[in-house]
C-alpha positions, 0 to 999 in steps of 0.5 A, spaced: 282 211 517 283 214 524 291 211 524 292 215 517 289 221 520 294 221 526 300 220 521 298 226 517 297 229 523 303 228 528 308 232 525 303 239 526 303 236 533 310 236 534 310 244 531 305 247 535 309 244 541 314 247 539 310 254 537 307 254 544 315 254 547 316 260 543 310 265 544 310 271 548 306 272 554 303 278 550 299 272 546 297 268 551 289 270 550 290 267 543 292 260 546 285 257 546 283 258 539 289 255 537 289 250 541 281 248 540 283 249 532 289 244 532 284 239 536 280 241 531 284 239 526 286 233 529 279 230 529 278 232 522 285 230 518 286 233 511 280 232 506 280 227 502 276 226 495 270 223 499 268 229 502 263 233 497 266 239 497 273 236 495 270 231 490 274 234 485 281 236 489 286 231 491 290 235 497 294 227 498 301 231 495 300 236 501 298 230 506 303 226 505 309 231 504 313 233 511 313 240 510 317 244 516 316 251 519 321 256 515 328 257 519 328 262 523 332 269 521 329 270 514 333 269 508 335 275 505 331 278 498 334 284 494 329 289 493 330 289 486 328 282 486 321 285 487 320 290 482 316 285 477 310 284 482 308 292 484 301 292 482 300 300 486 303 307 486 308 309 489 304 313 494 300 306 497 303 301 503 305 295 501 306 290 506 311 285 505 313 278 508 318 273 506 317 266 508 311 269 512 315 273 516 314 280 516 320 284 512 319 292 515 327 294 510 322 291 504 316 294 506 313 301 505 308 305 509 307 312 508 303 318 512 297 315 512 290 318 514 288 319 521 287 312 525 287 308 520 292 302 522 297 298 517 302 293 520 304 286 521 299 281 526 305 280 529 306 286 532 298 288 531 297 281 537 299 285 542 300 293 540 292 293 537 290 287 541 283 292 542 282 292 535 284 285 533 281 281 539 273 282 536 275 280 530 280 275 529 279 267 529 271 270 530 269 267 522 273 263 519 270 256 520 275 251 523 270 247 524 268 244 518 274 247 513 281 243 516 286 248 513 283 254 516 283 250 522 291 249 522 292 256 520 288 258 525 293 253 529 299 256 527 297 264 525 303 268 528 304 273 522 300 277 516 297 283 515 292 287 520 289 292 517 284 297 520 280 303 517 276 307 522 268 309 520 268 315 514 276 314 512 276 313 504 284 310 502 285 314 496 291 308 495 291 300 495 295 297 500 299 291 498 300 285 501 306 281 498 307 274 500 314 271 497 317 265 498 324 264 498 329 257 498 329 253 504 333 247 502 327 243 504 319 243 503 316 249 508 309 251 510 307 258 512 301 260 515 299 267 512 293 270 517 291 277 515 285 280 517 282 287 514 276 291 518 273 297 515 269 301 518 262 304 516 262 308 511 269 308 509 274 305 503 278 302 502 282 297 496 287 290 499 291 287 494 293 280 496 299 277 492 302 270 493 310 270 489 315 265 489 324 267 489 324 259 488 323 253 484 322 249 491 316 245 493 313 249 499 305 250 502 302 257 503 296 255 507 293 263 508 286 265 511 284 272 510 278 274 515 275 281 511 269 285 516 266 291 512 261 295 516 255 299 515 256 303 508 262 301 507 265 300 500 272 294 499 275 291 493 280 285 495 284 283 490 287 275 491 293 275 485 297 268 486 302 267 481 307 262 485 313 257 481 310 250 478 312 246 484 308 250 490 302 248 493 297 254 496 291 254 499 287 261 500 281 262 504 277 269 504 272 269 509 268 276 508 262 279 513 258 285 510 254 290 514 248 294 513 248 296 506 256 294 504 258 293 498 265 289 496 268 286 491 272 280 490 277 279 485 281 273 483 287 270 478 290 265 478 297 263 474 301 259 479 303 253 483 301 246 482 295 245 487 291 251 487 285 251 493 281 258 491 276 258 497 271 264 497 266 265 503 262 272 504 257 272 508 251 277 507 249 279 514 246 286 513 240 288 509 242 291 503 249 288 502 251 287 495 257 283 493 261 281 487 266 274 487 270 275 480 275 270 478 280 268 472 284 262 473 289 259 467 292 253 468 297 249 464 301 243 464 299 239 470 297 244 474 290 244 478 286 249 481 280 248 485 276 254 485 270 254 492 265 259 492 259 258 498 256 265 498 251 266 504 245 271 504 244 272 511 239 278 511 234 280 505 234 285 500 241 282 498 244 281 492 250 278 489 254 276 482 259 271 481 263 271 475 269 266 474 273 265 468 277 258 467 282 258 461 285 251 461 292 248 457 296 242 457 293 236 461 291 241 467 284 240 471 280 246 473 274 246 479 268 251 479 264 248 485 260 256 486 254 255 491 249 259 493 246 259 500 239 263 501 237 263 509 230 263 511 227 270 512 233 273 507 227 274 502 227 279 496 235 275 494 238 277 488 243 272 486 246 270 480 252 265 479 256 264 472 262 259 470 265 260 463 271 255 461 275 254 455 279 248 454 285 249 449 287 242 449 284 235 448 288 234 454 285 239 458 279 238 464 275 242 468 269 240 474 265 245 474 259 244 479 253 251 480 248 249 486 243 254 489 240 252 496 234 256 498 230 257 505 226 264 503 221 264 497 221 271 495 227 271 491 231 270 483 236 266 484 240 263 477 246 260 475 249 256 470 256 254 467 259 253 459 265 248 457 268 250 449 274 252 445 275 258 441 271 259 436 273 257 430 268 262 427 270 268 430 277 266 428 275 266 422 272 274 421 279 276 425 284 273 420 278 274 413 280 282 417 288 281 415 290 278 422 295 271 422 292 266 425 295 265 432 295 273 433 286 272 432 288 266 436 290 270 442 286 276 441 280 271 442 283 269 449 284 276 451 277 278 450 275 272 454 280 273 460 278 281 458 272 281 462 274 279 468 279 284 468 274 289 465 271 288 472 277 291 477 275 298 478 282 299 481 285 302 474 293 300 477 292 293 479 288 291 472 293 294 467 299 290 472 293 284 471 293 285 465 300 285 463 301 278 467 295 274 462 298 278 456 305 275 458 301 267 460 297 267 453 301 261 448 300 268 444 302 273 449 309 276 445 304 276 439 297 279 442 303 285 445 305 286 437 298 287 435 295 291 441 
């Protein structure tokens, strides 16, 4: 086992040799994390199917794949190739990367109020090294988690976004990350970390895409701190090509009284690794964890919640939709954690999956764990087909068969979607399930 786990390992050592070779000395103070977090990683290996939390999950195809960093220069993206992922208005910044690179000549920032701070990490490391250095590396754990352990490693570029105490963004900003071809497997390490201040607002659009049909790795870790009063959405839409593997991680700290929303949907890649991770610290936080996965073929998506209820008078709701076609698998592993003293908790978890295939498979695992004795904690998880029933109404209405078909899959897809506040975003997200429904050009007909 320890030979196995250094053979899988040896290749990030040789590249974080490399790293090292090539940083600035404006990012010497963040060279201890990275070297704790490679040793870390080293101890720990990639998870394997005997671990609890990836019991369902076999990442051997990303352990066993040599994957590279991307060559230095970028490859060249024409703008127009990124017209079918804008999800915001022309007044909201959009940040974009190319194989993990920051791309200013494809990206938008516009006048922004005062003090708020949108930019590249890159260039935050050391142009905001006072607002970052509190913040980054201080939540994601990289002492159980191996991936956020060699993302941390590894980070050097991403998104940095800091909006100051009272300031509300009337806009979202939009991080797209694309992927582009390499001509070899690759594997980039998207870092961003989002800090809103008390009482402020603000909307974040994290968007994974892919310019090719090429086998590459996105290992991404988003560290999201939300002050006292604040109010955040933070959309996580991952719609990448058939071949590619992605492992996002959303570590999110609430302050007194916060209120954040997280939104999921996922679409793409052939491994897919959704972990979500809010801690509620300050009295009052409320959280909302809503997710859509749609999976076909042979496609995996695991879906990971651990929600922590640090402090009392908390509540927080998940809500993860699964739709699953072909001989695809789907995860739903959602726990809640209720801390001793974090009384008067209100928690509820629900995983709803529908199965369109025979073939078709899905893991779903709700757990409570919990320390106080004054709280209301639920959860519970539903495997089904389209109901033949309500099929039958439709198409006693007039309907042909395939578009009561589509229009069912919609209203289940519906109710996630109905949850996003951002009117933008959810007509965009809207428009994607349409377009991944076996029915879609129908559904679009009768609508």
């Amino acid at each position: 086992m320890v030979t196995t786990v250094m053979n899988e390992t040896e290749c990030y050592r040789e590249a974080f040799a490399r790293l090292e070779q090539g940083l600035g000395e404006g990012q010497a103070w963040l060279q201890p994390a990275r070297r704790a977090a490679l040793a870390r990683f080293a101890e720990l290996g990639f998870p394997t199917t005997h671990d609890e939390d990836w019991r369902f999950t076999s990442v051997a195809p990303i352990a066993g794949t040599p994957f590279a960093p991307p060559r230095a220069g970028g490859a060249q993206v024409d703008p127009r190739a990124l017209a079918p992922f804008t999800c915001t208005g022309p007044e909201g910044a959009r940040l974009v990367f190319v194989n993990g690179r920051y791309a200013p000549a494809l990206s938008s920032l516009p006048s922004l109020p005062a003090g708020v701070r949108v930019m590249s990490l890159a260039q935050a490391l050391t142009a905001a090294r006072d607002l970052v250095e509190p913040h980054l590396a201080r939540y994601a754990d990289i002492q159980q988690d191996a991936f956020a352990a060699l993302n941390t490693a590894f980070l050097e570029d991403g998104a940095f976004v800091h909006i100051p105490r009272g300031v509300v963004l009337e806009e979202p900003i939009h991080c797209l990350y694309v992927a582009t071809e390499a001509g070899a497997p690759t594997i980039t390490h998207p870092r961003n970390l989002i800090v809103a201040g008390d009482d402020s607002q603000a909307a974040v659009v994290e968007d994974y895409v892919a310019l090719t049909d090429e086998v590459y790795f996105s290992n991404a870790v988003t560290e999201l701190v939300v002050g006292q009063n604040g109010v955040v959405g933070h959309y996580l839409i991952e719609r990448e090509n058939p071949q590619a593997y992605n492992v996002s991680t959303l570590r999110i700290q609430q302050g007194r009284s916060s209120n954040v929303a997280s939104h999921s949907v996922l679409v793409g890649g052939a491994l897919v690794r959704n972990n979500i991770h809010p801690v509620l610290a300050g009295e009052g936080a409320e959280c909302l964890i809503n997710g859509l996965f749609m999976a076909t073929g042979r496609q995996h998506m695991d879906n990971y919640m651990k929600v922590e209820h640090a402090a009392p008078h908390c509540d927080s709701r998940q809500f993860y939709h699964g739709i699953l076609d072909g001989r695809s698998r789907g995860v739903f592993h959602g726990r809640i954690v209720v801390h001793k003293g974090a009384q008067k908790t209100d928690a509820k978890q629900t995983n709803r999956n529908l199965l369109l295939s025979e073939e078709a498979q899905i893991d779903t695992k709700p757990q409570l764990e919990i320390y106080a004795d004054d709280v209301k904690c639920t959860h519970g998880a539903t495997i089904g087909q389209i109901d033949e029933e309500a099929v039958f109404y439709l198409r006693s209405r007039g309907i042909a068969l395939e578009a009561a078909r589509a229009l069912l899959l919609f209203a289940f897809a519906g109710e996630s979607l109905q949850r996003m506040k951002t009117e933008s975003i959810r007509r965009h997200l809207e428009a994607l399930v349409t377009a991944w429904l076996p029915q879609g050009k129908l559904l679009e007909d009768v609508r």
